[in-house]
Phi, psi and omega in degrees: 000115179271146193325163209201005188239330145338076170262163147303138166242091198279334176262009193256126193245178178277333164337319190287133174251077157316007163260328185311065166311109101012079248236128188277127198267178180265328172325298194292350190285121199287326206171175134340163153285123168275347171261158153248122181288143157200172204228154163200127196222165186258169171209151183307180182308291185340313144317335210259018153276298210285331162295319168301350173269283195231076175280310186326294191278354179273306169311326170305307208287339178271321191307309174320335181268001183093000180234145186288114163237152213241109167227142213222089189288349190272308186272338183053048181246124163264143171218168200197132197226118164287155180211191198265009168280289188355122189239300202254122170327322191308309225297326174258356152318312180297297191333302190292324189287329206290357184257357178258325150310315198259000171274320187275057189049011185264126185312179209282263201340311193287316202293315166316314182281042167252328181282000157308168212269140164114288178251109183293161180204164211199114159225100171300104148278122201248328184328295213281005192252343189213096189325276173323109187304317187280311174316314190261007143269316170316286182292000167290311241247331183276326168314293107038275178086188202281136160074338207075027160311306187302296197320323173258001140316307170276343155293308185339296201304308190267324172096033182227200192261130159239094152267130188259080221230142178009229208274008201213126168233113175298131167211168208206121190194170150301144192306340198282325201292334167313299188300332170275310174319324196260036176245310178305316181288301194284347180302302182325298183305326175269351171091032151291084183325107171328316199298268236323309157301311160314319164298315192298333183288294192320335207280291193305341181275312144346288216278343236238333182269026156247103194270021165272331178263019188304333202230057170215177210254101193270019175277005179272335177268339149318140153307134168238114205256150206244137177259129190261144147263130167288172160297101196247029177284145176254142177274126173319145172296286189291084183314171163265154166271120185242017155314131175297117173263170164291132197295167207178117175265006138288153171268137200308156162300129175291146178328122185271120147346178169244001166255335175283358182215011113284357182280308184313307194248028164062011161300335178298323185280342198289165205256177197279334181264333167290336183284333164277013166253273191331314189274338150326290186283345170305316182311279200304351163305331193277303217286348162337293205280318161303310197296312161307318195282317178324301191314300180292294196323343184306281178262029175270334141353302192249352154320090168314133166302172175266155151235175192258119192290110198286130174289150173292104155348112178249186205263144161263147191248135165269154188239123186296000000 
């Protein structure tokens, strides 16, 4: 039976961006906060000149939203505070990231635009993706590229901030361009080469100014890139002797023990302070023997070269 709730909609057009927030005025606002919210995080020594040149200006910019920030040079901390100016609940959430940004080293200006409408931030912890110390600067490092090519190649594709700062990498975008960045970093982190991801984005930001394939299946146009596994047997120091022997229907003698070869040389029977005699003079025997070699190498030094006993000369004769 079809739907009897199906009208013409005269206002609803293709024109309407039905994704599109509103950015909240104080009319819409029911009151004050009957609670008070706050957020609070540290930031390094290193920081603390440069938050102090521009606290002025991180404060202007929150303060429109009604909320208060605290910079506590002692404790080496930023809070950020609701207040009865406060209209929009959201505001101090933005409030928590831009103090969560500015711990992580992105300047004060770029850090401010998270309070817009739109934009979002992601801080990709990588130290933990990767064991290896050398390892995990190498594959850090790729993120980055020659000059930081790879790096503005990828903000260019996704339309966001990307900084690559110690163990974490910050980033400030729309939620879609976030989500292909923390995808690109961990593949990267796991020994995924970035171009690869990066072509597949340029392929796709291609396919998307075409509205004939908006509604068709774009994975025949994607690159499929084939993963070679290497060989991951490790090869012996010590080949075996595989040379053809003569055939023998016993079987080799087994290896003797290491209890079996203190009985053979009578170590087995001695008692615990002869065995602690016995290993003593192996040391000192040992160490006897370094000392002697020290010694000649020493005095190979101080050894005159030979030298070769000059041949006599001969007379040349003029011959008459």
């Amino acid at each position: 039976m079809p739907s009897t709730h199906k009208k013409e909609k005269p206002w609803d057009t293709d024109d309407i961006d039905k994704w599109k927030t509103d950015p909240m005025t104080k009319e819409e606002s029911s009151g004050p906060f009957l609670e008070e919210s706050s957020f609070m995080t540290l930031f390094p020594k290193y920081r603390e000149r440069y938050l102090r040149d521009s606290w002025p200006l991180i404060t202007k910019a929150i303060e429109k939203y009604g909320i208060t920030a605290v910079l506590d040079l002692v404790e080496g901390s930023m809070t950020v505070k609701t207040t009865r100016k406060t209209f929009d609940p959201a505001a101090i959430l933005n409030a928590r990231d831009v103090i969560k940004l500015l711990a992580r080293s992105v300047p004060a200006p770029q850090a401010i635009k998270i309070l817009e409408d739109g934009i979002a931030c992601d801080i990709i912890k990588i130290r933990s993706m990767v064991r290896n110390k050398e390892r995990f600067v190498k594959r850090r490092q790729r993120i980055l590229g020659q000059n930081g090519t790879t790096l503005k190649a990828l903000e260019l594709l996704t339309q966001t901030y990307i900084l690559v700062h110690g163990n974490t990498v910050s980033v400030m975008g729309p939620f879609k361009g976030l989500k292909e960045v923390r995808r690109v970093v961990e593949d990267t982190m796991e020994n995924v080469h970035p171009i690869y991801l990066i072509k597949e984005l340029m392929i796709k930001r291609e396919l998307a100014k075409d509205p004939a394939l908006a509604n068709e299946d774009w994975s025949r146009y994607l690159p499929n890139f084939k993963k070679r596994t290497l060989s991951k047997r490790r090869t012996p120091f010590k080949v075996a002797d595989k040379s053809k022997k003569t055939y023998t229907p016993f079987p080799p003698a087994p290896e003797k023990s290491k209890v079996d070869m203190q009985i053979e040389s009578g170590e087995y029977f001695l008692g615990k302070q002869a065995k602690q005699r016995a290993a003593e003079a192996e040391r000192a025997e040992g160490a006897k023997q370094k000392k002697e070699e020290k010694k000649r190498e020493r005095e190979k030094e101080y050894v005159p070269p030979e030298e070769d006993a000059a041949k006599p000369k001969k007379r040349k004769t003029s011959k008459k």
